[in-house]
FIKOLZA-1660 file (N, C-alpha, C; in steps of 0.1 Angstrom, whole numbers, plus 5000, padded with zeros to 4 digits):
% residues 56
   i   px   py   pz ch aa at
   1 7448 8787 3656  A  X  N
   1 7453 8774 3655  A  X CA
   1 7441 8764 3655  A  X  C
   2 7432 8765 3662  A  X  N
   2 7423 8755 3668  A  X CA
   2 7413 8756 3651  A  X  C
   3 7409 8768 3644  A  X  N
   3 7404 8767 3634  A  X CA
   3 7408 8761 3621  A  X  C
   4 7425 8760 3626  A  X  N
   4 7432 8761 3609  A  X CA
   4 7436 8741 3618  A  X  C
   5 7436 8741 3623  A  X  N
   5 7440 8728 3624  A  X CA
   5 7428 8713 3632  A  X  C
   6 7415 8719 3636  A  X  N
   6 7405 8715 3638  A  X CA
   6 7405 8704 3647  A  X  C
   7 7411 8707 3654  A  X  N
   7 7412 8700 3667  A  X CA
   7 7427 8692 3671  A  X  C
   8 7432 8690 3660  A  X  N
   8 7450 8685 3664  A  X CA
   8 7457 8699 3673  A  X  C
   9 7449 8711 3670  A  X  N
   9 7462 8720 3679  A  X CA
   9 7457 8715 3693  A  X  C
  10 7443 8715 3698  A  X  N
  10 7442 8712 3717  A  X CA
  10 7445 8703 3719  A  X  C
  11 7449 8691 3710  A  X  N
  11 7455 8678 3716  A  X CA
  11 7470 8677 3714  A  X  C
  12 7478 8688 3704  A  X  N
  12 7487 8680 3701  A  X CA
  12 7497 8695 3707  A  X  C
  13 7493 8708 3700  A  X  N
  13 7498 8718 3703  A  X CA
  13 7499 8724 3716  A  X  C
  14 7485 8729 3716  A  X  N
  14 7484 8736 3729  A  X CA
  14 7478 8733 3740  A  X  C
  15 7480 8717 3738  A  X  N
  15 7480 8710 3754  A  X CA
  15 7492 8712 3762  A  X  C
  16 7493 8716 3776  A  X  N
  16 7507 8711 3782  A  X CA
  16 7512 8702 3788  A  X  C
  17 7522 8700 3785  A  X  N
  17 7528 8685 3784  A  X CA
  17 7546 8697 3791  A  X  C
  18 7544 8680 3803  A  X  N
  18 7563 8679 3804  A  X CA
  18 7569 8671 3802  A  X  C
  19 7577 8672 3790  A  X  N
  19 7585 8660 3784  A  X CA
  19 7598 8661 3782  A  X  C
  20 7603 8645 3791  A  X  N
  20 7616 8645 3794  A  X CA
  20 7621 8636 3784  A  X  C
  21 7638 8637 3782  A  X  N
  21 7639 8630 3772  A  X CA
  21 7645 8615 3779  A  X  C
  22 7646 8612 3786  A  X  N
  22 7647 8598 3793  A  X CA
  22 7654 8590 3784  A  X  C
  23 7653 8586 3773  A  X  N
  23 7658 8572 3766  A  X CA
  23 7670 8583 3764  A  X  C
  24 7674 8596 3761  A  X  N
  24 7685 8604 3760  A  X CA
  24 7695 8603 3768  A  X  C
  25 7688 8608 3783  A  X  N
  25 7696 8606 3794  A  X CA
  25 7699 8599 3795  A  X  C
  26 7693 8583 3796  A  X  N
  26 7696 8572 3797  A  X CA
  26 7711 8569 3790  A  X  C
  27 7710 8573 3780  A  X  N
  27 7724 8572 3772  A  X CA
  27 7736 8583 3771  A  X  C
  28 7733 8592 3783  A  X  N
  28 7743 8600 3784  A  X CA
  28 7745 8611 3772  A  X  C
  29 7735 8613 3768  A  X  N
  29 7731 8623 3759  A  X CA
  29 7735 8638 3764  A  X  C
  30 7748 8644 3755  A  X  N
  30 7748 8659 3762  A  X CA
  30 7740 8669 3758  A  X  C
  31 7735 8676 3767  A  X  N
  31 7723 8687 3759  A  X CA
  31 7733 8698 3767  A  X  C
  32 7734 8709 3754  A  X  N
  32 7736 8723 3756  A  X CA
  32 7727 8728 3769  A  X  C
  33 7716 8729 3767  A  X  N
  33 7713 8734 3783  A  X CA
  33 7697 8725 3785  A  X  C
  34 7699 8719 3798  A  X  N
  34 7692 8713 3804  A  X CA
  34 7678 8714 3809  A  X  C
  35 7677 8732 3803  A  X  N
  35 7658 8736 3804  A  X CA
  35 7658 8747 3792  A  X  C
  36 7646 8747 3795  A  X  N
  36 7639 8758 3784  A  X CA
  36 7644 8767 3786  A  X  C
  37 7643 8775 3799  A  X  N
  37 7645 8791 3799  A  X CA
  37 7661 8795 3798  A  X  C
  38 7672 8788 3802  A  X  N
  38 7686 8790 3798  A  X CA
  38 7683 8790 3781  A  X  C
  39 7680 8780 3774  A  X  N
  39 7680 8776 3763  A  X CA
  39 7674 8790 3757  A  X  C
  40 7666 8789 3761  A  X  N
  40 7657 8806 3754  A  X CA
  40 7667 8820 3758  A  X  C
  41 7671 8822 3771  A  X  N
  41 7679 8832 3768  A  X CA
  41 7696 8830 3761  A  X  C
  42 7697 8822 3758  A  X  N
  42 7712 8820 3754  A  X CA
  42 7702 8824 3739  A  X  C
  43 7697 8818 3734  A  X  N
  43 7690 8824 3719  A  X CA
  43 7686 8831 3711  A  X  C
  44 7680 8837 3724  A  X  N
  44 7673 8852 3722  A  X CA
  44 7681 8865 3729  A  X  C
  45 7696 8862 3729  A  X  N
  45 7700 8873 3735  A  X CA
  45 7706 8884 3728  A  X  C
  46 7702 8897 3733  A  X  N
  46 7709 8907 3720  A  X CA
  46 7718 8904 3716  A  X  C
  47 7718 8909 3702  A  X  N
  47 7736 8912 3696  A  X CA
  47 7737 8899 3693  A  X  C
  48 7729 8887 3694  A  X  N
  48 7735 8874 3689  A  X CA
  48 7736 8871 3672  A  X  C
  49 7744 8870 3671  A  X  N
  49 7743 8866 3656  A  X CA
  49 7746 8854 3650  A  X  C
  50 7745 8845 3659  A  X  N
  50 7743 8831 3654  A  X CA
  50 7754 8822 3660  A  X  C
  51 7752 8808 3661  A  X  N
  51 7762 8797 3667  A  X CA
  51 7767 8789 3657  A  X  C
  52 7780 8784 3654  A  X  N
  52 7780 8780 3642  A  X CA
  52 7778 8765 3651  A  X  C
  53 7770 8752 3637  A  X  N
  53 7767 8744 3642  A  X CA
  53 7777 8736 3648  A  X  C
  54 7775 8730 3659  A  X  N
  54 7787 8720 3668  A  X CA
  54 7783 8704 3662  A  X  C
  55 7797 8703 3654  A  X  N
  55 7794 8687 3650  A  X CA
  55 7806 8680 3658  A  X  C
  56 7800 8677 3670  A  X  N
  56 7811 8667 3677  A  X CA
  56 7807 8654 3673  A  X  C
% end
């Protein structure tokens, strides 16, 4: 990355950063799951074969 993108990946990519979504919550924003790692295993879990999209 750092080759193919010449310096935007250590500032932009593969810096770490915790980012909250604030102006979201602020508004009572529902999020399916409220971290990364629930979010990643509900995803990546066997046998899934997809969510159909939720348009509330």
């Amino acid at each position: 990355l750092r080759l193919a993108l010449d310096g935007l990946a250590e500032e932009g990519l593969l810096a770490s950063q915790r980012v909250r979504p604030a102006a979201l919550e602020a508004l009572g924003f529902p999020f399916r799951d409220p971290a990364l790692r629930p979010a990643l295993a509900r995803i990546l879990a066997p046998g899934r074969v997809g969510d159909p999209v939720d348009r509330r």
